[in-house]
PDBQT receptor file of N, H, CA, C and O in Angstrom, charges set to zero:
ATOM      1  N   UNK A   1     -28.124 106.288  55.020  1.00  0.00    +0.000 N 
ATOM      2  CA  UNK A   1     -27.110 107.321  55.289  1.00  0.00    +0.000 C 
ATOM      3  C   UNK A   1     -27.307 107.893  56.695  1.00  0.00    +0.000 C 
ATOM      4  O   UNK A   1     -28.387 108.384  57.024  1.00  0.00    +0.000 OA
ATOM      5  N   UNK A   2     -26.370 107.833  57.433  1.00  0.00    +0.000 N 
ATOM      6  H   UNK A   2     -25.493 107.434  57.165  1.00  0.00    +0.000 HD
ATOM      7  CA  UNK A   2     -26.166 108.419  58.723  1.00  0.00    +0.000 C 
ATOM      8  C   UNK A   2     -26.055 109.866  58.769  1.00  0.00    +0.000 C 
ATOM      9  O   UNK A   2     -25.858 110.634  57.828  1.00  0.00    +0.000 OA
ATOM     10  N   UNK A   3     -26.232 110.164  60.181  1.00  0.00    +0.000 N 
ATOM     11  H   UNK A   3     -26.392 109.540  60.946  1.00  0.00    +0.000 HD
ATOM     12  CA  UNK A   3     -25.980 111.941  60.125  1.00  0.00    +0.000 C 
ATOM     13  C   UNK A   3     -24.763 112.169  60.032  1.00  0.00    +0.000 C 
ATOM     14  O   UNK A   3     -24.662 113.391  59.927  1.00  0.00    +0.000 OA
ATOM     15  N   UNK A   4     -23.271 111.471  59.996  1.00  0.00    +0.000 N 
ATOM     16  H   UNK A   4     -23.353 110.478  60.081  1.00  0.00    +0.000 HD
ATOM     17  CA  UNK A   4     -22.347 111.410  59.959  1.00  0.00    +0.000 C 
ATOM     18  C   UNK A   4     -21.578 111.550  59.016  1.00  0.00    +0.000 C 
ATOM     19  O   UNK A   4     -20.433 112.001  58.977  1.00  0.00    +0.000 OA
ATOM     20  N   UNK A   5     -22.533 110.971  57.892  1.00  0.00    +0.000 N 
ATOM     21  H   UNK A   5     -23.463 110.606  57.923  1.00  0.00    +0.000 HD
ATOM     22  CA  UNK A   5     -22.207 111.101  56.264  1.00  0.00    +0.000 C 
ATOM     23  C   UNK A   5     -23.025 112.315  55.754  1.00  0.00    +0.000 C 
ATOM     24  O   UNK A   5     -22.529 113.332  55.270  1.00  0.00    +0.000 OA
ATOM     25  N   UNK A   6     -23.928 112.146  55.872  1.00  0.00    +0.000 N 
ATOM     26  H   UNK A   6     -24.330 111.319  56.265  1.00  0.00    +0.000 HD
ATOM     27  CA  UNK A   6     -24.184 113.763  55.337  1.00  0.00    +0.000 C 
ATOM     28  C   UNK A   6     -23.388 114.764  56.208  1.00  0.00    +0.000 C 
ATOM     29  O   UNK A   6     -23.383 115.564  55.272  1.00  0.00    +0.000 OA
ATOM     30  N   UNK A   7     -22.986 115.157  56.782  1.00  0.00    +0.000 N 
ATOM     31  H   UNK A   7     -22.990 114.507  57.541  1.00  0.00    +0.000 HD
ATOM     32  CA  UNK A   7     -22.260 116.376  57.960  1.00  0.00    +0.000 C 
ATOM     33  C   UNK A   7     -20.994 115.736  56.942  1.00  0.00    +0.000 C 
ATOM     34  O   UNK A   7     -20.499 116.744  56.436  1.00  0.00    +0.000 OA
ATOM     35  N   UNK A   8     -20.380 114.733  56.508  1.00  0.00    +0.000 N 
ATOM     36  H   UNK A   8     -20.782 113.915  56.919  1.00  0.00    +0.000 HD
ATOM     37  CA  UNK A   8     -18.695 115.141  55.951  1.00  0.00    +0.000 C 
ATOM     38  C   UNK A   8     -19.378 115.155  54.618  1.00  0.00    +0.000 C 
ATOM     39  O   UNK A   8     -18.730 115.313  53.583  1.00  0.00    +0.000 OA
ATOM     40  N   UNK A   9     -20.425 115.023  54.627  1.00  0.00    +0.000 N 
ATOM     41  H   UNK A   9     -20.951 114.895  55.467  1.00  0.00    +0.000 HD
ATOM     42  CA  UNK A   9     -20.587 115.217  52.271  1.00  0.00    +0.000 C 
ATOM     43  C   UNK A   9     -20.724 116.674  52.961  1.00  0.00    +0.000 C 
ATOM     44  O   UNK A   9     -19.538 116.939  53.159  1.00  0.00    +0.000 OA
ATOM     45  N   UNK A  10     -21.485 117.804  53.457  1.00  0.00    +0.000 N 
ATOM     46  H   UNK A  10     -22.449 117.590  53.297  1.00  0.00    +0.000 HD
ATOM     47  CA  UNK A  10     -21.610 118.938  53.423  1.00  0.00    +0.000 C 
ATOM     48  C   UNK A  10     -20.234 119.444  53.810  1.00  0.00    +0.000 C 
ATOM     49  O   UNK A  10     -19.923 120.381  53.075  1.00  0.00    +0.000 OA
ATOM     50  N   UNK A  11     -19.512 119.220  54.502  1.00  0.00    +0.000 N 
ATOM     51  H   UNK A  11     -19.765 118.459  55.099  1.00  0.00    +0.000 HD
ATOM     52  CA  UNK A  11     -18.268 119.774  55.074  1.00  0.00    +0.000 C 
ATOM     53  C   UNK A  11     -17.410 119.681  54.025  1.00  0.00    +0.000 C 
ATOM     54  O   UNK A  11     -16.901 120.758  53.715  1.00  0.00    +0.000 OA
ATOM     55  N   UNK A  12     -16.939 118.305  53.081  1.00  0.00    +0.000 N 
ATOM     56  H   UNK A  12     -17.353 117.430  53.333  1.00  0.00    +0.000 HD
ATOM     57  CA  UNK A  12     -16.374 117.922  52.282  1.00  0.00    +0.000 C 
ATOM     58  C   UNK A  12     -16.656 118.938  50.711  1.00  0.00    +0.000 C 
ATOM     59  O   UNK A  12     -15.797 119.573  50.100  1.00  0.00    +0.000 OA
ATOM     60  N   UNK A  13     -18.166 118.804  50.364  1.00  0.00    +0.000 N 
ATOM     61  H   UNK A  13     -18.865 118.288  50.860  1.00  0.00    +0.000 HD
ATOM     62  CA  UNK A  13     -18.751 119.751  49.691  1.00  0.00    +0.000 C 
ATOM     63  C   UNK A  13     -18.012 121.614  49.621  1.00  0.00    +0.000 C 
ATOM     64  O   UNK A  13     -17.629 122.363  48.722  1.00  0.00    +0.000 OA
ATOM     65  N   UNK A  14     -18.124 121.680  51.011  1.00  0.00    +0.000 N 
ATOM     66  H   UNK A  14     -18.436 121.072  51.740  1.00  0.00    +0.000 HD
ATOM     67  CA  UNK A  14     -18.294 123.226  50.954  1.00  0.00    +0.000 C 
ATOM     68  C   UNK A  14     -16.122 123.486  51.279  1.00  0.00    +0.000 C 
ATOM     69  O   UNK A  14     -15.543 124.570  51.356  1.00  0.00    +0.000 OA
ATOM     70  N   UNK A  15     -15.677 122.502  51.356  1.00  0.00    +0.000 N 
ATOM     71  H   UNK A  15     -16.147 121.622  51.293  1.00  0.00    +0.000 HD
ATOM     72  CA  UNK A  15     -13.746 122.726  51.745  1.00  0.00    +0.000 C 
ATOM     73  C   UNK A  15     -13.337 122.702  49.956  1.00  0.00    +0.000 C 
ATOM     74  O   UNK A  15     -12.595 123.578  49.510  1.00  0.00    +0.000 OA
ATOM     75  N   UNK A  16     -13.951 121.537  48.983  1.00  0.00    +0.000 N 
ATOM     76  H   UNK A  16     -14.554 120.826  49.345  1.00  0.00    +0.000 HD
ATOM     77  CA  UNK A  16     -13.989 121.680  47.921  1.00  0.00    +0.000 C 
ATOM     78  C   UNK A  16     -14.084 123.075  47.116  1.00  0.00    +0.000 C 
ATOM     79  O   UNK A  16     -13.197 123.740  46.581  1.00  0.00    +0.000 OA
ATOM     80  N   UNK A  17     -15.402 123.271  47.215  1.00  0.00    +0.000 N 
ATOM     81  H   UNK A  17     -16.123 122.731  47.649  1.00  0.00    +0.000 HD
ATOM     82  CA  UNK A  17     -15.953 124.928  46.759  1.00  0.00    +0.000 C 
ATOM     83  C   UNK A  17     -14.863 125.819  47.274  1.00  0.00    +0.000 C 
ATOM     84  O   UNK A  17     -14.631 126.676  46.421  1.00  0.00    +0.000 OA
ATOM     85  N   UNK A  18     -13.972 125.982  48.515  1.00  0.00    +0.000 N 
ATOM     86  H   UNK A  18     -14.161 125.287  49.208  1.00  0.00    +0.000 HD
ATOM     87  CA  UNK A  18     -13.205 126.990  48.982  1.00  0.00    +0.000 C 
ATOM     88  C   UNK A  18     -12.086 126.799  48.422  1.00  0.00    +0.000 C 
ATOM     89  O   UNK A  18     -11.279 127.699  48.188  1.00  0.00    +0.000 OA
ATOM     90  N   UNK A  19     -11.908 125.444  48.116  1.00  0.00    +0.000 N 
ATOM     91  H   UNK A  19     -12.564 124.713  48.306  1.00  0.00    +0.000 HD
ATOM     92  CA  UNK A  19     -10.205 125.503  47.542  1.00  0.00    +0.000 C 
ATOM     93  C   UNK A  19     -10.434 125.383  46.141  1.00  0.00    +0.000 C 
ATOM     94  O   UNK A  19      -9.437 124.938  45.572  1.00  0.00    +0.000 OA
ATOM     95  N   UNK A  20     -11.420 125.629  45.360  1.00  0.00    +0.000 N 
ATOM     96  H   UNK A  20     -12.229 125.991  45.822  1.00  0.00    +0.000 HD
ATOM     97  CA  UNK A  20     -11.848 125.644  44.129  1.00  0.00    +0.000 C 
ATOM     98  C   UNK A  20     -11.628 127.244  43.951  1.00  0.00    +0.000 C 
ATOM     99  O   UNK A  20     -10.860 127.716  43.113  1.00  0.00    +0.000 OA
ATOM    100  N   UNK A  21     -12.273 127.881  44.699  1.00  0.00    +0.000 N 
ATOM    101  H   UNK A  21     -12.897 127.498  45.380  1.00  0.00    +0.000 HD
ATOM    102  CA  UNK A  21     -12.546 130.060  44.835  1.00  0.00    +0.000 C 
ATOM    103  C   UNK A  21     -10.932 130.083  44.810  1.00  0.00    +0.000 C 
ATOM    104  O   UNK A  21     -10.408 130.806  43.962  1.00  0.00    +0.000 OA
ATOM    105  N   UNK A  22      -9.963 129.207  45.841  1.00  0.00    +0.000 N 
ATOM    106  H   UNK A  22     -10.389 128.620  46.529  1.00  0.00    +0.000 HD
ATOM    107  CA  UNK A  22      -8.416 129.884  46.088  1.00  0.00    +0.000 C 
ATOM    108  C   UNK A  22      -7.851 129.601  44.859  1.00  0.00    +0.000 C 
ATOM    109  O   UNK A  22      -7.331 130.440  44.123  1.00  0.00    +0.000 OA
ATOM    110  N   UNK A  23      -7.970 128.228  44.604  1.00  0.00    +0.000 N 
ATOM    111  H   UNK A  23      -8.392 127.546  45.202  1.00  0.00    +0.000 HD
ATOM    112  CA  UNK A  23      -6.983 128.419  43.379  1.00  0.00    +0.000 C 
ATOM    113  C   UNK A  23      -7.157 129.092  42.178  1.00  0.00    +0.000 C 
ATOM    114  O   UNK A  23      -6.240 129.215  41.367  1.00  0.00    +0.000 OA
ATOM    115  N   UNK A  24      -8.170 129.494  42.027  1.00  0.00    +0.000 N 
ATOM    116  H   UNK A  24      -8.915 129.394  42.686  1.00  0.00    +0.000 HD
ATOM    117  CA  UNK A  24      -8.672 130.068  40.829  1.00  0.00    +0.000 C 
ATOM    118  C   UNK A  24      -8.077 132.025  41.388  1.00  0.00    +0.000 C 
ATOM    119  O   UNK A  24      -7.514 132.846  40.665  1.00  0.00    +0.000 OA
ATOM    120  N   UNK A  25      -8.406 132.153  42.553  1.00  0.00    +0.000 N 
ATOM    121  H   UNK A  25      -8.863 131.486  43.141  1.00  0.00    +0.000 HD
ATOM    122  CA  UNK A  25      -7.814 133.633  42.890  1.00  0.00    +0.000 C 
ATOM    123  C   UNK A  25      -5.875 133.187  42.928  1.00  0.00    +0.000 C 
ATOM    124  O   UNK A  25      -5.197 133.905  42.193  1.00  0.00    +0.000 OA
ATOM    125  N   UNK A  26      -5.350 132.440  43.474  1.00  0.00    +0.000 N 
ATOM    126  H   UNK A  26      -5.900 131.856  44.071  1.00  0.00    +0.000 HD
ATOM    127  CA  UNK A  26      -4.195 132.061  43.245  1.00  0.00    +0.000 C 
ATOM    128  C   UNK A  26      -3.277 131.657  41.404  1.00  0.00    +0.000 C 
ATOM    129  O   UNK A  26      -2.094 131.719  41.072  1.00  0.00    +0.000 OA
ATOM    130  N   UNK A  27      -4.283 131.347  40.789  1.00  0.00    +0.000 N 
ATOM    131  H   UNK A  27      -5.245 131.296  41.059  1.00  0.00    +0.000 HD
ATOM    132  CA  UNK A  27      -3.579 131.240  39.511  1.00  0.00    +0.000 C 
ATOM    133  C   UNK A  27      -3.855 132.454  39.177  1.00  0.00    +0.000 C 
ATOM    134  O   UNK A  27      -2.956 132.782  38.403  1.00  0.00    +0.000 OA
ATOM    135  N   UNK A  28      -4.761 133.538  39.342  1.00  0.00    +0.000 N 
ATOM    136  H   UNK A  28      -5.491 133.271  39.971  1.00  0.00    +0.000 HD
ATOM    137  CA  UNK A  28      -4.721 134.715  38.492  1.00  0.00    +0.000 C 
ATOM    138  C   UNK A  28      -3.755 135.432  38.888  1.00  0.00    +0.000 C 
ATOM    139  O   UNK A  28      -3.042 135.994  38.056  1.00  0.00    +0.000 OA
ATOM    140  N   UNK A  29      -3.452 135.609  40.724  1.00  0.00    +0.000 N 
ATOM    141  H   UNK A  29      -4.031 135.153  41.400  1.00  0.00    +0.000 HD
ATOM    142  CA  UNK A  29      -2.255 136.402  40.966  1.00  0.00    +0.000 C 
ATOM    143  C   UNK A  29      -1.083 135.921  40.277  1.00  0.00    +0.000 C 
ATOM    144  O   UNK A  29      -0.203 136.708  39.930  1.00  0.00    +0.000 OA
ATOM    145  N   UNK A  30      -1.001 134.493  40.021  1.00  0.00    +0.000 N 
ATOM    146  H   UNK A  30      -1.716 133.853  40.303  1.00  0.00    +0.000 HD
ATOM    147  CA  UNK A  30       0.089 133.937  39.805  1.00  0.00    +0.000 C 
ATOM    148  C   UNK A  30       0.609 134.553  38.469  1.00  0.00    +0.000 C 
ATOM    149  O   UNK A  30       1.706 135.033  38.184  1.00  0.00    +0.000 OA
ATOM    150  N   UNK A  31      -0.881 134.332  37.520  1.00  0.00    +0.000 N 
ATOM    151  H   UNK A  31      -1.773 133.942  37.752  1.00  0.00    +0.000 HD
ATOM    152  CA  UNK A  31      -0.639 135.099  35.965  1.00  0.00    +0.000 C 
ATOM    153  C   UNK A  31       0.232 136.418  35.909  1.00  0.00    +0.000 C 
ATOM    154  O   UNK A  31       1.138 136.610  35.097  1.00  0.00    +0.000 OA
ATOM    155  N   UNK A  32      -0.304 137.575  37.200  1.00  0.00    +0.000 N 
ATOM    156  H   UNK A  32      -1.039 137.420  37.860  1.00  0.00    +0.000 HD
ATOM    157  CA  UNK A  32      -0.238 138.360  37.286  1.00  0.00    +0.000 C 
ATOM    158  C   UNK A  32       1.582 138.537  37.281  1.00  0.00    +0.000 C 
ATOM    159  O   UNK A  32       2.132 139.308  36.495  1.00  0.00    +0.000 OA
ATOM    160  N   UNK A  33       2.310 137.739  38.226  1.00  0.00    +0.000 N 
ATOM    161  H   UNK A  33       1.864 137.112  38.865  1.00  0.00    +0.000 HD
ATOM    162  CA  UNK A  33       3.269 137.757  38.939  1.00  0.00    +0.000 C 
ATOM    163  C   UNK A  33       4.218 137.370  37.322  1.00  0.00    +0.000 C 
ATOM    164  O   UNK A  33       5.187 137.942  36.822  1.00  0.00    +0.000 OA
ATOM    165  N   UNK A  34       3.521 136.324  36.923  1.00  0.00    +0.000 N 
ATOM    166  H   UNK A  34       2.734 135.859  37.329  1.00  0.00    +0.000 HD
ATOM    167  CA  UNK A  34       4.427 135.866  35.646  1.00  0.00    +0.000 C 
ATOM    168  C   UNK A  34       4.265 136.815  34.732  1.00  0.00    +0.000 C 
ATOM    169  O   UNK A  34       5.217 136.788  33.952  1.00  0.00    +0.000 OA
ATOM    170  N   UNK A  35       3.325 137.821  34.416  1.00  0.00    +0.000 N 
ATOM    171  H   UNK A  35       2.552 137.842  35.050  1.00  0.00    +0.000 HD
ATOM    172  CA  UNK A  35       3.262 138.391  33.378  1.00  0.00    +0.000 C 
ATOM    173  C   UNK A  35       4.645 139.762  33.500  1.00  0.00    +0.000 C 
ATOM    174  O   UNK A  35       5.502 140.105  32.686  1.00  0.00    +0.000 OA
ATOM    175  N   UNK A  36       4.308 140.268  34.945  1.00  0.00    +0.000 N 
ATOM    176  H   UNK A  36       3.612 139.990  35.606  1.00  0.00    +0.000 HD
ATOM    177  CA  UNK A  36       5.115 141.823  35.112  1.00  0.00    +0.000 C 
ATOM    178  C   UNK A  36       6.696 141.054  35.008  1.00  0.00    +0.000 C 
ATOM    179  O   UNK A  36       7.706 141.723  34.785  1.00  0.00    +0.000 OA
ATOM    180  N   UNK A  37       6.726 139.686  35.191  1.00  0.00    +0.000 N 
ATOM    181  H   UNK A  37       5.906 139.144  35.373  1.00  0.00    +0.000 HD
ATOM    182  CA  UNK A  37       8.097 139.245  35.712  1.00  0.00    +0.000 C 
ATOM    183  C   UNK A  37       8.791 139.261  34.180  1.00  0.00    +0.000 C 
ATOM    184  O   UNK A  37       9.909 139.698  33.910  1.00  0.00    +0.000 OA
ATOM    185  N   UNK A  38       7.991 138.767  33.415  1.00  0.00    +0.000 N 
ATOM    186  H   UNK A  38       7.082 138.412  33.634  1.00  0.00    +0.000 HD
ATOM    187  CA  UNK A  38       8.108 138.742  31.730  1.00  0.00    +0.000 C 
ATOM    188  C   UNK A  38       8.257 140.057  31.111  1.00  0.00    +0.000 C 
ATOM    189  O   UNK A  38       9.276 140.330  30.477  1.00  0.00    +0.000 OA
ATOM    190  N   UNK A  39       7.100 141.057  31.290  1.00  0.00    +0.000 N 
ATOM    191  H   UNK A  39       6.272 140.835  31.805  1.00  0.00    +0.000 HD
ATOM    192  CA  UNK A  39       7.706 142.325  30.423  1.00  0.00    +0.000 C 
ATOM    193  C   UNK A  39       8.711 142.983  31.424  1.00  0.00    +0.000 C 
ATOM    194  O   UNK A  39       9.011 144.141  31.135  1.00  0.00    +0.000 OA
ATOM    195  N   UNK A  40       9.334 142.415  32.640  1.00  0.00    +0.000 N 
ATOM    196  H   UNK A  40       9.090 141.474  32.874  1.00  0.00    +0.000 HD
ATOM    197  CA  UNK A  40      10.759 143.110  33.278  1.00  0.00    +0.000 C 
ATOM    198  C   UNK A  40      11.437 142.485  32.357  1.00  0.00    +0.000 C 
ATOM    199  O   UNK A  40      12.113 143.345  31.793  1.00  0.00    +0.000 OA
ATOM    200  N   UNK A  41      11.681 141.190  31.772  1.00  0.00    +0.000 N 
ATOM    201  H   UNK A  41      11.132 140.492  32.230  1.00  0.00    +0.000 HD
ATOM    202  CA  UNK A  41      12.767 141.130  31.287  1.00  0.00    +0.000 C 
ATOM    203  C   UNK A  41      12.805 140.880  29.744  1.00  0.00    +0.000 C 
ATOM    204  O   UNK A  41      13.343 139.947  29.149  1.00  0.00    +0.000 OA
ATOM    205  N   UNK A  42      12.160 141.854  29.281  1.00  0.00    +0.000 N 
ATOM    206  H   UNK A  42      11.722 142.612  29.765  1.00  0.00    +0.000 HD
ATOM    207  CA  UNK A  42      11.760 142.460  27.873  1.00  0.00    +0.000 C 
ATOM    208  C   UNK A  42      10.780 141.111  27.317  1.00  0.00    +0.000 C 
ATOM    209  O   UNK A  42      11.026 140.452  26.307  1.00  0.00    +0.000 OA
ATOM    210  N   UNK A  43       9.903 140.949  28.026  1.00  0.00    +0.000 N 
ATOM    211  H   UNK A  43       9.703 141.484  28.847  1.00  0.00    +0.000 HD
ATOM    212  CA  UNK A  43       8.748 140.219  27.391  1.00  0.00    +0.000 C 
ATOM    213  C   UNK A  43       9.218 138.920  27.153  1.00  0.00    +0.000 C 
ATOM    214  O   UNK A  43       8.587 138.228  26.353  1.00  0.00    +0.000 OA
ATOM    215  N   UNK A  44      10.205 138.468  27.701  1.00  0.00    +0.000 N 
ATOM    216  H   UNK A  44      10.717 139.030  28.351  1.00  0.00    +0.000 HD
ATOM    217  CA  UNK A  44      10.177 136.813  27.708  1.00  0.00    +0.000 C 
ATOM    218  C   UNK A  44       9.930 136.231  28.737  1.00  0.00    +0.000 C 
ATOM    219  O   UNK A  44      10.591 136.639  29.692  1.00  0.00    +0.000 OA
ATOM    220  N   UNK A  45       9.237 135.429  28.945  1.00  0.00    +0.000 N 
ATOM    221  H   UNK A  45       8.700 135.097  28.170  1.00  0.00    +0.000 HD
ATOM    222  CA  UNK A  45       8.854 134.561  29.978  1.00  0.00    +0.000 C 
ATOM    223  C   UNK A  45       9.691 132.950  30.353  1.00  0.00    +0.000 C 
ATOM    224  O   UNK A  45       9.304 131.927  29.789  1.00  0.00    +0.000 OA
ATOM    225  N   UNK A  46      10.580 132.932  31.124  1.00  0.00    +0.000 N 
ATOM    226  H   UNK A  46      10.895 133.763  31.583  1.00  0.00    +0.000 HD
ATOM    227  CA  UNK A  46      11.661 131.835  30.600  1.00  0.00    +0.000 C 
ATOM    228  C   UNK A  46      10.656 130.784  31.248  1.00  0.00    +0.000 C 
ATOM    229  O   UNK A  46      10.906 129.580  31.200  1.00  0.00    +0.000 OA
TER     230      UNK A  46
């Protein structure tokens, strides 16, 4: 293994881990967004 491959497994590694943290903060807002959008229109969620 070259220094080339380890430097994109660590880079690759750690872009993973970040878009792993977003989507997980992105589906909760998302919950969030679907839930208030649902009890606006008397608790159905179409």
């Amino acid at each position: 293994m070259d220094a080339a491959t380890v430097i994109g497994g660590a880079v690759w590694g750690s872009v993973r881990a970040a878009r792993a943290l977003l989507d997980r903060r992105l589906m909760r807002q998302w919950a969030l967004v679907w839930e208030s959008v649902g009890t606006r229109r008397g608790g159905r969620i179409a």
